[in-house]
Every structure is written in structure tokens, then in C-alpha cells.
N, C-alpha and C positions, 0 to 999 in steps of 0.2 A: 417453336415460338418465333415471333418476327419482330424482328429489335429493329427500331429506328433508334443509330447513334447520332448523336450531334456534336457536334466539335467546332472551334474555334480556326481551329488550326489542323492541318494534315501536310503527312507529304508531299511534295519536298521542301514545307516550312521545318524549322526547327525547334525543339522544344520539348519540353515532357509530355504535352499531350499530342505532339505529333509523332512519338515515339509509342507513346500505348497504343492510343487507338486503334491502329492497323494490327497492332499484336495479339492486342484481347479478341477484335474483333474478325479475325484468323482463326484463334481457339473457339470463339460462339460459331463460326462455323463447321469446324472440324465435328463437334458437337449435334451439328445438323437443324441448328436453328438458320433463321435465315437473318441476314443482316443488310440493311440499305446506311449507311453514311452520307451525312448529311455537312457538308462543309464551306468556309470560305475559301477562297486561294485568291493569290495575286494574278495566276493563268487558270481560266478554266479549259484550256487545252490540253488536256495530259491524259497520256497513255495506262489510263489503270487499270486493264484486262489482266495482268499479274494479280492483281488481287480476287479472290472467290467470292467477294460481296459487291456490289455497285456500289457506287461514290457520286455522289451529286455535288458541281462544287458549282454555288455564286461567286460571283465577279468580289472581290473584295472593296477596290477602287472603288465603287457607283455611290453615288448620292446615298450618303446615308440613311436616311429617311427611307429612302426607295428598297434600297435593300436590309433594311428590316424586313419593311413589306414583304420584298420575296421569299427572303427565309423565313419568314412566320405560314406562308403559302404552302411555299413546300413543306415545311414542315407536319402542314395541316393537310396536303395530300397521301405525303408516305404513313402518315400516322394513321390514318384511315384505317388501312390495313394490317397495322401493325399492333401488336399486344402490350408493347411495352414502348417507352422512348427513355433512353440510356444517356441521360444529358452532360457530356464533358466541356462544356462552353456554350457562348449563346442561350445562357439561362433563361435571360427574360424573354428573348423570342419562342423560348421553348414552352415558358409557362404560356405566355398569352397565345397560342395556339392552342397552348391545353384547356384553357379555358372551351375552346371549340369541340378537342377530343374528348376530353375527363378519360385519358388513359392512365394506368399506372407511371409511375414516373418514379428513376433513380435517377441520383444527381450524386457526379464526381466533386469535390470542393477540392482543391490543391493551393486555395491562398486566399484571399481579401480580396478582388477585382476594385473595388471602391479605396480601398489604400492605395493600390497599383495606378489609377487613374491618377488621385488627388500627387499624389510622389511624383507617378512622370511630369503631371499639369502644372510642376512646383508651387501648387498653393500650398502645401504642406510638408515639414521636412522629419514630424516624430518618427517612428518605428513603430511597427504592426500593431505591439501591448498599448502604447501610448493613442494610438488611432482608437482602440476601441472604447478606453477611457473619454477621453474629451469631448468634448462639442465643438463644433466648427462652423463656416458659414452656411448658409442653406443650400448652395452648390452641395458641396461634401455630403451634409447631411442628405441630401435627395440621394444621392450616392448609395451612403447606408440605408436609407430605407428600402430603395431598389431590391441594393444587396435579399437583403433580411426578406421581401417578401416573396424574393424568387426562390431563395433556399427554404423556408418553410412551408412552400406548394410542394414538393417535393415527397414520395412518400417514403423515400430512404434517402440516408444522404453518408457517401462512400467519404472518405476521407485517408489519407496514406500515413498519418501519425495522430499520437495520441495528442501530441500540441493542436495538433490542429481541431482536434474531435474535442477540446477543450476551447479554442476561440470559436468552433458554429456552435456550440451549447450555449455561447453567451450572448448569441444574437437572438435568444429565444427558441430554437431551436427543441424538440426535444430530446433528451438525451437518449432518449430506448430504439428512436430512429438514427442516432447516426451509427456507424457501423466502420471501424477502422481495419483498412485492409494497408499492410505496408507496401509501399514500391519494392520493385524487384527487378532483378538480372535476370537472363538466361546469358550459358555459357557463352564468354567471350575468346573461348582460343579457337584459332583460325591456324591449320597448317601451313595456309599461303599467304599469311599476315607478312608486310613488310617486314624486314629485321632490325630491329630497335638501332644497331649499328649505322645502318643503311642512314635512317631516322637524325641520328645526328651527327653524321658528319656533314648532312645535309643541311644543317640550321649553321652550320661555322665552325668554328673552335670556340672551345670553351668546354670547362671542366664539367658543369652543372648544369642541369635543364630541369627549369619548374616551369609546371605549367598552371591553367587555370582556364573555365572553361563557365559558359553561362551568357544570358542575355546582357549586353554590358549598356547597365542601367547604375544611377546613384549607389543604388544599396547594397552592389558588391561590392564594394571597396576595392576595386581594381588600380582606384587612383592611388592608394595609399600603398597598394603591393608593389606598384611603379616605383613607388619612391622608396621605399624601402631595397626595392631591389640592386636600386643606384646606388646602396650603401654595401654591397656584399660582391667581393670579387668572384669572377670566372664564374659567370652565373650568364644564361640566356633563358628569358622567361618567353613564353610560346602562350599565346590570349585567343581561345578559343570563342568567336563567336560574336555578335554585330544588335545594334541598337544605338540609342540615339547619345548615349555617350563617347563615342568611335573616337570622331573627330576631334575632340576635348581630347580623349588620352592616345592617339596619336602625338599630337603637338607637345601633350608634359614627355613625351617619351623623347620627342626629340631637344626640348628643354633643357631637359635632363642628360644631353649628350647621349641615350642609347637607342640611337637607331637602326645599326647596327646588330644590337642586343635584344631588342623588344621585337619578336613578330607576331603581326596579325592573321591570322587566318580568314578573320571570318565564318559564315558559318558552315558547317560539314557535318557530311551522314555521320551516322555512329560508328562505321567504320574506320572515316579519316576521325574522327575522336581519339579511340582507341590507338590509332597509330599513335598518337604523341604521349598517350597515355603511358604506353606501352616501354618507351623510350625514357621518361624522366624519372627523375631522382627523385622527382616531389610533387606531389598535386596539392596547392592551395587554394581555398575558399574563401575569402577575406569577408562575407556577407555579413549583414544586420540583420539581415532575415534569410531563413530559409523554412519551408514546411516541413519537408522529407527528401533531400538533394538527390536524385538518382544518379548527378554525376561522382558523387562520394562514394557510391555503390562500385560504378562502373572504376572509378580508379582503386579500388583493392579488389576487384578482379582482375587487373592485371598487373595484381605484385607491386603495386605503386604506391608508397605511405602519403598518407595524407593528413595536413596540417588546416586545421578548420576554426571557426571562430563558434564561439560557448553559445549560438541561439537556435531555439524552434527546435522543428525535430531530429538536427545535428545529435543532440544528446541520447536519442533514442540507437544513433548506428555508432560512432565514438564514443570510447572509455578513454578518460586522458591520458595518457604513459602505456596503453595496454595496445588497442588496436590504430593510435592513432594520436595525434596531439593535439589540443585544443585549447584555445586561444580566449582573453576578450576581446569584442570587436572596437572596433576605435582605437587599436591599442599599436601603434608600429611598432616601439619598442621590444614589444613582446610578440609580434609577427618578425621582427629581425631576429630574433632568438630563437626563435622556433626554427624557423630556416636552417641559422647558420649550423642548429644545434643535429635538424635531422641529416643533412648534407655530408655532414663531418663525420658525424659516430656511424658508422657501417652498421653496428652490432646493435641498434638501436633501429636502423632501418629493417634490420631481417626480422627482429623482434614485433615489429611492428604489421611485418608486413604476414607473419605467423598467424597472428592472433588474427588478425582482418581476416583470414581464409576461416577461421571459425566463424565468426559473427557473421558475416553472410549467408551458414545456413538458414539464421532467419529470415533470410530476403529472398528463399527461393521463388522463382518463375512456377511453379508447378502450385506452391500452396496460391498465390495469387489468384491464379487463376481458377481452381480449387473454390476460392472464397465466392473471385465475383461470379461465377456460374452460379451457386448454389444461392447466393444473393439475390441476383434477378429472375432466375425461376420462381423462387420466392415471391417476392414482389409479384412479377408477371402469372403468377397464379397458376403454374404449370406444377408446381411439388406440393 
């Protein structure tokens, strides 16, 4: 079979679907389908001969208008050829080419795009549940329509949590096409992995190192772990990751006197992830929203407890006191408790960190993959 994937993002962006894509689309061809990726980048200069499939990347920067254009172009050439298109971003450009193709077509969802817009755009400050309720101005609204008409061309629609396969049901959607497959790991020990030792003595002194990791946008409440963090000694919190709230929470960081205590990273492969992961006491997610966090995945792979906030599909990978602790969001109070609480009890950390090695059989990389193969053969009319 010949898959045109389309994506939003690829490497060396960062992100969840710059992290699948090349992974699934690795296994489609181990499988001996053929696969073309279809993407933006900020450089289209990159050396992707390591990969076993082509990658077409447009210019990201260009007039946007213009590159729609292109990417609807390409899209409508590679597709030509191909039996299937595997759409992980660039939904609308992918329908309105199909319009052209009428090829099969699966579509990844992993969030709201039309909430993500309106949030960064600050015309709107609700949360996901309250987005799909309301009405808004006709901006927004073209938004959700958008949304809703792209996902409904569609003739599956992938999803990574059962929240989520419950918010595209309510855009009309039908339920017997959407198809929930969980995010997943593949094994993350590394025998020439840094040594977690190495790792911090390299951040300073200081007893404790939490970390936290994600697009640093409004709805991770990064700002609120900031400040909380300013309340808890011998603590160095390590901010994995870049977006347009950077600059805001550098400056409370230094507000706040910890300049010293707070570092940035910026964003990094999943390797340098893992490093810090590897090293702290505590992984925090402070979000409003999350669908299916795969970086919650990735830190109880490496023995790291983690402290998360009660929304989305959090609840499907965290049991509160069991694999994990769990929070409401808005809540500092109860994110400084949580902290001081897992940092301190040892015996509550091993506990924790026990039970996580269980629950991650569900998230295996083999069933994943398992799923979407047998998914889009389907679809794509090959079984």
C-alpha cells in the first residue's frame, strides 16, 4: 500500500506529532508499504536520507496563502499515487485536495486546533469542555466549523484517549468511525545514557530537581508551578521546552528571585528529554488540558513519579495515590502539597514509581502499532 502521511510538524520540530510520525511511519515501512511524508519545516534543507521513506518539507515562513497553495499541490500530487493519505495535521489542506483525490483518508485528532488558535489568539480564556459548549464570535465560530468539516471528511478518525474520542463525537462526528488507539513508549533505557549523577550536579546544588516539559503556552500552568516552586526549599525546577509564553516566565522567574533555580532548556530531542527526566525527583504537569500527555508516559519510564493535574486523558494513565498523584488545576495550594508531599516520603516515591511500571503495559509501542497498521489496511482496502 502507498501512504501519503501528512503532518504539521516533523523533525527536528518538537512535539507529539513530531515524535510519532517518523516512528509509525518507520513501522509502515518495515511492513513493506511504501510511505512519502508530506510536511512543514522552518528549514527545508535537511538531511533526511536516515529515514526509509521521503519527506517533502514546504517552507513554513511563506505567505500564507501561498503555502496552502503548495501544500494542497503536493498533496494532490503524492496522492495521485498513493491508496491512502494518513492525515496527522494540515487537515484542511488535506481535505480540499481530497476533494480532487476522493482517496481513503484517516485522520489523527490529538486536540481542538480551533481552541488552540482562539487560546493563543487570546480572544478566548475558557478550557476545552467550556469551548465546545459556548458560542463565540464569528471569528471562533468559522474556527469550529472549519474544525468539524475537516474531521467529518474523514473516513476514520484515530484518536489517543477515550476523552478525546468523546469531544470529536460531539462535533458530530460518528461514533462507529472514531477508533481510539493510546499513545505509547518504546523502551527508553539507554546503556550510554548520561548518569542521572552527571545530570545534577550539573544544574547546581540543591536537594531536589522537578522538572516539567511541554509547549510553554497559557494552559500549562507553568506560571503557577513557578510560583509555587518559590515557596518550597532546595528545589531546582528544570522547564523543558519553548513557545510564546518563554519570555513572560523567564521574567516571573526572575521576579521571583530564582534565577539561579529555574532553567530553561528550551526545546530538545527525546533523548535530552529523558536526560532530565531521568535525574529528577518529580515530573509535574500543571495543565488545563491535556488529551493523552506522552510526556507522563515517558517520565514513569524512567522511574520518575509524577504529579499531574485531574483533566483529559490524565485520568486514563494516573490513579491518584497508586501510580501517581493527582491534582485540581488552578489549584497551587494543592500543587505545593503535592510536591512537598512526593519529595519528602521516599516510600511513597518507590510506590509510585512501582505501580507506574505496571500501568504502562498498556501503553505498549508494539500494540500501537499493531492497532494503526491494521487500521489503515483497513481503511486503505488492502485487508
Amino acid at each position: 500500500m502507498k501512504i501519503c502521511l501528512i503532518t504539521g510538524i516533523f523533525p527536528p520540530d518538537s512535539g507529539g506529532p513530531a515524535t510519532y510520525v517518523p516512528k509509525i511511519a518507520y513501522e509502515l515501512t518495515k511492513k513493506r508499504h511504501e510511505v512519502i511524508v508530506i510536511t512543514l519545516s522552518d528549514n527545508i534543507y535537511h538531511s533526511d536520507s536516515k529515514y526509509p521513506f521521503e519527506v517533502l518539507r514546504i517552507k513554513r515562513s511563506i505567505f500564507k496563502p501561498l503555502r496552502i497553495l503548495q501544500t494542497i499541490q503536493q498533496i494532490i500530487k503524492v496522492g495521485r499515487k498513493s491508496d491512502l493519505l494518513f492525515v496527522n495535521g494540515l487537515a484542511i489542506e488535506a481535505v480540499l485536495a481530497n476533494i480532487v483525490l476522493r482517496k481513503p483518508m484517516a485522520q489523527k485528532i490529538v486536540g481542538d486546533w480551533a481552541w488552540e488558535r482562539a487560546r493563543n489568539q487570546g480572544i478566548i480564556n475558557d478550557n476545552l469542555e467550556e469551548f465546545q459548549r459556548r458560542r463565540y464570535s464569528r471569528k471562533v465560530e468559522f474556527f469550529k466549523k472549519l474544525r468539524t468539516f475537516s474531521t467529518k471528511k474523514a473516513d476514520i478518525v484515530v484518536t489517543p484517549s477515550e476523552y478525546l474520542q468523546k469531544i470529536v463525537s460531539g462535533w458530530g462526528v460518528n461514533g462507529n468511525h472514531i477508533k481510539v488507539i493510546y499513545n505509547a513508549i518504546e523502551d527508553s533505557v539507554n546503556p550510554h545514557q548520561e548518569s542521572p549523577t552527571k545530570v545534577r550536579e550539573d544544574l547546581g546544588p540543591s536537594e531536589y530537581i522537578v522538572v516539567t516539559a511541554g509547549r510553554l503556552v497559557p494552559w500549562k500552568g507553568i506560571d503557577q508551578l513557578i510560583e509555587v516552586v518559590s515557596q518550597v526549599d532546595n528545589i531546582n525546577l528544570v522547564i523543558i521546552g519553548d513557545g510564546p509564553e518563554e519570555d513572560n516566565l523567564r521574567s516571573l522567574s526572575v521576579k521571583l528571585g530564582l534565577k539561579d533555580t529555574v532553567k530553561f532548556t528550551g526545546r530538545l530531542s527525546q533523548l535530552g528529554v529523558l536526560r532530565y527526566l531521568r535525574a529528577a525527583d518529580a515530573f509535574v504537569l500543571n495543565s488545563t488540558y491535556e488529551g493523552l500527555p506522552h510526556i507522563v508516559l515517558e517520565a514513569m519510564s524512567v522511574d520518575t513519579p509524577v504529579i499531574a493535574t485531574r483533566v483529559g486523558g490524565v485520568l486514563e494513565i494516573i490513579e491518584d495515590g497508586v501510580n501517581g498523584i493527582l491534582i485540581q488545576p488552578n489549584n497551587q495550594t494543592q500543587l505545593k502539597e503535592a510536591i512537598e508531599q512526593v519529595l519528602r516520603d521516599e516510600g511513597l516515591r518507590k510506590g509510585l514509581v512501582k505501580n507506574a511500571r505496571e500501568r504502562l503495559r498498556r501503553f505498549s509501542w508494539e500494540n500501537l502499532v499493531n492497532k494503526t497498521l491494521h487500521l489503515l489496511e483497513e481503511v486503505g482496502g488492502t485487508k
